[in-house]
N, C-alpha and C positions, 0 to 999 in steps of 0.2 A: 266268637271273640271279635270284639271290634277292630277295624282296619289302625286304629292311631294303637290300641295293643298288642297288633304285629310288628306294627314299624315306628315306632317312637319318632322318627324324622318327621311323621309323614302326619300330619293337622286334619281335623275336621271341618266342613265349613258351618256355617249355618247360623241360629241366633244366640249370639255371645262365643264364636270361634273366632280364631283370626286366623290369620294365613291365608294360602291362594289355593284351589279348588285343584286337588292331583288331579291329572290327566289319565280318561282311561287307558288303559293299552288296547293296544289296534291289532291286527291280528295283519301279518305283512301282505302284501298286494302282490299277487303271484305275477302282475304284471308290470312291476320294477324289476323282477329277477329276470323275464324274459329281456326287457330293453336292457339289462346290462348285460346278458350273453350277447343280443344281436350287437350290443358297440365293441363287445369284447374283439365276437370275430370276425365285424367288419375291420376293424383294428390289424387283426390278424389277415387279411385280404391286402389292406395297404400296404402293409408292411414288408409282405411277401412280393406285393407287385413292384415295390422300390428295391427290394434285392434282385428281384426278376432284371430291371430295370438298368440298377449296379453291375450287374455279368455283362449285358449287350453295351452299354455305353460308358460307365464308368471305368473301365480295367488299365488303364494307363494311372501312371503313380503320380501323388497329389502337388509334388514337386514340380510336375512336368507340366502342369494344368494351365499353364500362361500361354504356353505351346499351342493349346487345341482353340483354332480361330470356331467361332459359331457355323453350323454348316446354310449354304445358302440358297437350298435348290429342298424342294421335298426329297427326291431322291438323294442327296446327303443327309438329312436329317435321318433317313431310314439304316444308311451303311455305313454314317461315319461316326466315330463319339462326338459325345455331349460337353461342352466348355461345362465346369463345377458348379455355375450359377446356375443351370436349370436344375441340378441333384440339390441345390438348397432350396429352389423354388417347390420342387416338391417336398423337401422334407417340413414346406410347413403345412401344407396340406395332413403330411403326414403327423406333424405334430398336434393341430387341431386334433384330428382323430385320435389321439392319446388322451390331449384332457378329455373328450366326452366321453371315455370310457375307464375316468379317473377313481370313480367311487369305492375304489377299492384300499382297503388298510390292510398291511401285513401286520398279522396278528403276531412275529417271532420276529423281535430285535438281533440284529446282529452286526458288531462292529466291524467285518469285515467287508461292509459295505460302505464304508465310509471310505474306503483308502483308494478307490478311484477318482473321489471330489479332491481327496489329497493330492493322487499324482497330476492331475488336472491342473491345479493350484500354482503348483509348482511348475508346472508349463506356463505358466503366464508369470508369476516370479521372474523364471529364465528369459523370457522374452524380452523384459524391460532391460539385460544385458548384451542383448544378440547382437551379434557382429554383422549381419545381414536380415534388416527390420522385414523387407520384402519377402523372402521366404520364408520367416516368422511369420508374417501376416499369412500369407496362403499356406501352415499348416496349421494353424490354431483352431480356425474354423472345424477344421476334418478330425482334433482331436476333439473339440469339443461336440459334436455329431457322434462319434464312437463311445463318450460315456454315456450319450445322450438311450444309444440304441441299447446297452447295457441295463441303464435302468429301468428303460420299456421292456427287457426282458425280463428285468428279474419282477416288478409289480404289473405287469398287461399282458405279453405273451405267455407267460409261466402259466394262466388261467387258464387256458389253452394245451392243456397236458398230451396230445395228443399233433400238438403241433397243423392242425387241418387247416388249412389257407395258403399257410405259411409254406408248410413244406411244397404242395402244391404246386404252388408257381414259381419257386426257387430250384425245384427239380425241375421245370419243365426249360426255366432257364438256361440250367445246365446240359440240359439236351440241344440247345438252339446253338449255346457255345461250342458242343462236342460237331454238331452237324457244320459251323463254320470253320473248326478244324480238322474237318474230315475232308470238306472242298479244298481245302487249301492244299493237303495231303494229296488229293487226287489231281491236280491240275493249276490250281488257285496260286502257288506259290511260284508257278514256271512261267503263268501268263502276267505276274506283276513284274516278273523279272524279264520279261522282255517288252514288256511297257515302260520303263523305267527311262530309258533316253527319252519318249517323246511326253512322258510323265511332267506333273507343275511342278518346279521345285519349292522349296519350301521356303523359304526368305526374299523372292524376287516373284514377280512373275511371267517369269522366263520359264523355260523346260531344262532340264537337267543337261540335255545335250546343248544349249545355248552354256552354260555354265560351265560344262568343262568337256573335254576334247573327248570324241567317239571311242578314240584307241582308249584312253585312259576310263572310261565308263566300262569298256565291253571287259578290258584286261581285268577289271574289279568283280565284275561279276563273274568270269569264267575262271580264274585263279585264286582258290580260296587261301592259299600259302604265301601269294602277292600281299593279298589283301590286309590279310592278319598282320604283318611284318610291316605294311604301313600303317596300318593302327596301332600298334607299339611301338615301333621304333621312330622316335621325334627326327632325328638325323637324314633317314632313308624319307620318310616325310616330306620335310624340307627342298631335300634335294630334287626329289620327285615334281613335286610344287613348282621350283624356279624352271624345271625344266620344259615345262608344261604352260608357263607362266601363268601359274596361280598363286603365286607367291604372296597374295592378298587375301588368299583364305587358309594360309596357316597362324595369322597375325590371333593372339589368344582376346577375348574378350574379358570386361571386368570377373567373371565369374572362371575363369583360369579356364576356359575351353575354348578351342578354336572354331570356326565353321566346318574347317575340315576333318574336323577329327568328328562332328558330329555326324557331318555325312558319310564315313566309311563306316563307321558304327551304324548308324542303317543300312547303309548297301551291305554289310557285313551278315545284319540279323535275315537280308532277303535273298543273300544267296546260300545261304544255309538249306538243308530240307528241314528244319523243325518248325512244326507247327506251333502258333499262337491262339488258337481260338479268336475272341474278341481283347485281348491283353495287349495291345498297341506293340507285337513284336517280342512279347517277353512270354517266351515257350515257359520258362519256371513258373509266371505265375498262372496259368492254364495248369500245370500239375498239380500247383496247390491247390486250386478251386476244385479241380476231382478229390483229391484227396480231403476235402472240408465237406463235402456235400456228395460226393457218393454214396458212403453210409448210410444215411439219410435218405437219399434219393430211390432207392433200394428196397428198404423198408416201405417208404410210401408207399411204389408200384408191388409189392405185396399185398399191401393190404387194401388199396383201392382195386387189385383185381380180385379179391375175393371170390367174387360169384361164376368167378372160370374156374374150370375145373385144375386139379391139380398140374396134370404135365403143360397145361398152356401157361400158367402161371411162372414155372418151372422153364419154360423154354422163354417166357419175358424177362426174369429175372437176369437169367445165361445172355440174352442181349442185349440187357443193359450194359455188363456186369464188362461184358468181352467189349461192348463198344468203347465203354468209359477207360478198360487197360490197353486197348490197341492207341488209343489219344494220349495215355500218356506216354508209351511207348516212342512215339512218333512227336512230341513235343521234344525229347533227346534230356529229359532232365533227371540227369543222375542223382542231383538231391532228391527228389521226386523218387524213386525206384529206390533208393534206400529208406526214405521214411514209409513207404509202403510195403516194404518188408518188416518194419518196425511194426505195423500197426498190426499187420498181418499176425505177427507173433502176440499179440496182445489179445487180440481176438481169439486165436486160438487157448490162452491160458482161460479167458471166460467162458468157451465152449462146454455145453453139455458133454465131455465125454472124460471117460478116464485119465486120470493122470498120465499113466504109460502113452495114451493115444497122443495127447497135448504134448507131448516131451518127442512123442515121435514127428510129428505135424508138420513141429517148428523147426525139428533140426532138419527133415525133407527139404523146408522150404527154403533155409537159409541154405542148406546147400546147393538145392537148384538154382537160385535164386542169384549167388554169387557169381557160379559159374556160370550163366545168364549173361549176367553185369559184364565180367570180365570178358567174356568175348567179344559184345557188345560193344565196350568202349576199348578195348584193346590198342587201338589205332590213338585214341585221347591219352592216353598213357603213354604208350610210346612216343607222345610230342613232348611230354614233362608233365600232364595236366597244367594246362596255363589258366585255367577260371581260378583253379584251387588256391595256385600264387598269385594271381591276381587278388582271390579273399584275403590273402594274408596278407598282403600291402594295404588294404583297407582296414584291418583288423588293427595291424599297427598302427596306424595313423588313425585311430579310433581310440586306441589305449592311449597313446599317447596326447591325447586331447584332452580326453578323460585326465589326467595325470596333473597334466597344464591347468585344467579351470573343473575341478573335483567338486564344488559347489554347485555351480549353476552351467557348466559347459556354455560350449560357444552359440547358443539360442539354438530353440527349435526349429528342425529343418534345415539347419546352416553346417553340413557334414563336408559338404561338396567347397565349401568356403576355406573350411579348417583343412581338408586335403590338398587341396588344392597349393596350399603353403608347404605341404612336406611330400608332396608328389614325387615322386623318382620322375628321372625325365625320359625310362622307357617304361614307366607305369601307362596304362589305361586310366583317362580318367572317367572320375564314377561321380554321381550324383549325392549316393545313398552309400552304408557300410554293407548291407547284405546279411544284418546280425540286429534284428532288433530290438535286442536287450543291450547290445554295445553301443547301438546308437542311440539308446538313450541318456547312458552316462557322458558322450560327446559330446552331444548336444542339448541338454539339461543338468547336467551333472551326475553325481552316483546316490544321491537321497533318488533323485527320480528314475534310476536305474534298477534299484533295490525295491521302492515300490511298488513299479511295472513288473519287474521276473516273480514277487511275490503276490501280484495280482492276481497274474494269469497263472504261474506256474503252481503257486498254493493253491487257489483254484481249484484247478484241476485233480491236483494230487488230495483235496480234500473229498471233492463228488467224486470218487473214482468208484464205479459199481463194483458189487461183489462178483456176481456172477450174470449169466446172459439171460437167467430168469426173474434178473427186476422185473425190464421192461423194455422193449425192442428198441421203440424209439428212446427213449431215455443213454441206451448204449449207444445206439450208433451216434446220436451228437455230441456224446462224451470221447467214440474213437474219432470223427473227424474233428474233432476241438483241438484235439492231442497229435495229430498229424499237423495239424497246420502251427501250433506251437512249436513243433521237431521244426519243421518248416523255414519258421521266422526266423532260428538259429542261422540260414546260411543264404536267408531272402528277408525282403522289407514288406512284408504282405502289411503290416501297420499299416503303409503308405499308400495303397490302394485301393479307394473306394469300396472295388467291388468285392474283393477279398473282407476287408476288414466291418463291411457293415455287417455280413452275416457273422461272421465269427462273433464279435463281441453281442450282437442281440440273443445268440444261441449259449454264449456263455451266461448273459444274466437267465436266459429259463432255466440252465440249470439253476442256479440258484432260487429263481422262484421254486423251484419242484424242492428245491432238500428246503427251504424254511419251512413251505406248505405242509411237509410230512415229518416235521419238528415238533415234538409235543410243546403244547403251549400250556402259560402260567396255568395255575390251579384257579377257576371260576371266570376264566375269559371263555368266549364261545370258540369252538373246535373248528379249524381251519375246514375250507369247501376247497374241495378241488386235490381231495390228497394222492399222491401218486402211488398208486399199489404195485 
């Protein structure tokens, strides 16, 4: 039968035809499929090396990033963080490498991929309201970055089912961070604390002991119950101040915080024993980063040891496993130690074993686990727990902003602003709420509040695995997704580089992996790359 009596479209050419001459079919070039895996997972190399990248230098929160002067010596460039213009000079690098490895179409539409261009949108809405244009300006960038890494996950790394690059250098990251809170742990935290008088200070450059008097430096670092009580109590403060004659760095700056109150607030985080990793001081966000990327981390050194035998495998696994809980152990973060009992329980409901096992597992662990806790912190409790009512002076003055500007809140990143007006005057003051679904109704309003909790938190609750025989990896970045979600409830991981670049690009693979293994239309070609 002739070719124009198969396909009535399709003309013949020749003498007395019209039309244009169909085009043969070509039979595909087995070597375009090779150059799109090599850009796929060089793609998957960069991207890992800029999370790598995020852990060591990024970990101080995106608010604070006016703070971090460029470092001027090689040896600063190696041990101190990165000012946020070098993590966007590479993110073009890294963006390059996304388009060259663009050719890719998802074949399953899905509207719930639209609704982070939404919450996006609406951040920049709210901005044109903000009550403070300058911290607007320096979070918009970092939100616009986080959809950016979302939808490299969900169309470029998702390709990548196996997560190899990525995970890679993201674990090895986190081992570089666990070994910098190990030093610290061991000695690292006792020898800053007695460098701190001949130390630079941070606004002059003078050393700390030129800035304020020996007795008054040594008394701060050796009295953690001094300490505390002049970081909350404005009065005892004060008085302290005139008598010392500093009286010129309790005077509050445009942004409702003093000099002095920022500097007990670090002498406070350095005479503490908990460790930070690379997190510029902040023990909590060091637990979340174990808790986001241990999972994960885990799985890899599994299956990159492969070709050892079973108990070497088994004895690497056991010191990871014990290094990464001894770190969080020693970072002191009680949120941290609960949502890892949370995940814990979650794991075990997916576990290959019997019901009765899984029922017995959990309530073992929660009971050990508590009673763990409670000895633990014992002594935090019997003070009142003051972080707790410190979140809830934040929380309130969070709702109540929310309340005030229910539209567009007081612009993005302007939390510290809007506090700052309803502060108690023996409150702490804070930058951030510690609640990043609260702080988005604050500071955007509650359309952008409702989007963001139904982003992430639908999400998750949508890809939630059945059981632990999907698929290793597939689980474990669905449990550290879900840890660091629990997480943001009582931390700002949003605002932190290094936290929030893997999370949301590990959120959009999930979503690459469930469209890929979406049945698609009837007569479209059958997705590559399906997750079994």
């Amino acid at each position: 039968m002739p070719d124009s009596a198969k396909n009535p479209g399709r003309s013949q050419t020749g003498s007395g035809a019209t039309g244009t001459r169909a085009k043969p079919h070509r039979s595909r070039d087995p070597r375009v499929d090779i150059l799109k895996k090599w850009r796929i997972s060089l793609f998957a190399w960069i991207s890992g090396l800029l999370a790598l990248m995020g852990l060591l230098k990024f970990g101080t929160p995106i608010i604070l990033q006016d703070q971090i002067q460029a470092p001027g010596s090689p040896i600063e460039w190696l041990f101190f963080p990165w000012p946020i213009q070098v993590a966007y000079l590479g993110l073009c690098v890294w963006g390059i490498s996304a388009v060259r490895a663009l050719p890719f179409r998802a074949r399953v539409r899905c509207k719930w991929l639209w609704l982070p261009l939404g919450w996006l949108a609406w951040q920049f809405l709210s901005a044109l309201f903000s009550i403070d244009k300058h911290l607007t300006q320096i979070v918009l960038p970092h939100f616009f970055v986080n959809v950016g890494m979302f939808y490299a996950g969900v169309f470029l790394l998702s390709r990548q089912g196996k997560l190899r690059g990525w995970a890679e250098l993201t674990g090895f990251g986190l081992m570089l961070t666990l070994w910098t809170g190990t030093e610290q742990r061991m000695g690292g935290l006792e020898a800053t604390r007695q460098a701190i008088p001949d130390a630079p200070y941070f606004e002059t450059g003078l050393t700390w002991n030129k800035v304020y008097p020996e007795a008054f430096l040594h008394r701060a670092l050796s009295d953690r119950s001094w300490l505390e009580k002049m970081r909350t109590q404005s009065d005892l403060r004060t008085e302290t101040a005139k008598s010392h004659g500093l009286a010129h760095l309790t005077v509050s700056d445009p942004k409702g915080e003093s000099p002095m109150e920022r500097d007990l607030a670090f002498l406070e985080k350095i005479g503490k024993n908990r460790i930070f990793g690379t997190f510029g001081g902040y023990p909590n966000a060091l637990a979340a980063a174990i808790l986001l990327l241990l999972p994960l981390t885990l799985v890899t050194l599994w299956r990159s040891s492969r070709r050892l035998q079973l108990p070497s495998r088994i004895l690497i696994m056991t010191c990871m496993l014990t290094w990464a809980m001894a770190c969080l152990y020693w970072s002191g973060s009680k949120g941290g130690w609960l949502v890892g009992m949370a995940v814990l329980c979650l794991f075990f409901l997916l576990a290959r074993v019997s019901w009765k096992a899984r029922v017995g597992l959990i309530t073992l662990m929660l009971v050990l686990g508590s009673i763990a806790f409670g000895w633990k912190y014992q002594d935090y409790f019997r003070k009142g727990a003051t972080s707790v009512s410190a979140r809830f002076e934040y929380w309130k003055a969070g709702w109540a902003t929310s309340m005030d500007h229910p539209l567009l809140g007081s612009g993005p990143g302007t939390f510290m602003r809007s506090f700052g007006l309803r502060k108690p005057s023996d409150a702490e003051m804070t930058r951030l709420t510690h609640n990043d679904y609260l702080q988005q109704a604050s500071d955007s309003g509650w359309p952008s509040a409702v989007a963001y909790a139904v982003w992430i938190l639908g999400s998750l609750l949508r890809m939630r695995p059945r059981t632990w025989d999907q698929d290793a990896v597939y689980v474990a970045v669905w449990l550290g997704l879900i840890a660091m979600a629990l997480q943001n409830t009582i931390e700002f991981g949003l605002y932190i580089p290094a936290l929030s670049w893997p999370f949301f690009i590990l959120l959009g693979w999930l979503w690459g992996q469930n469209l890929q293994s979406m049945p698609t239309p009837a007569g479209a070609p059958a997705p590559r790359n399906v997750r079994h």
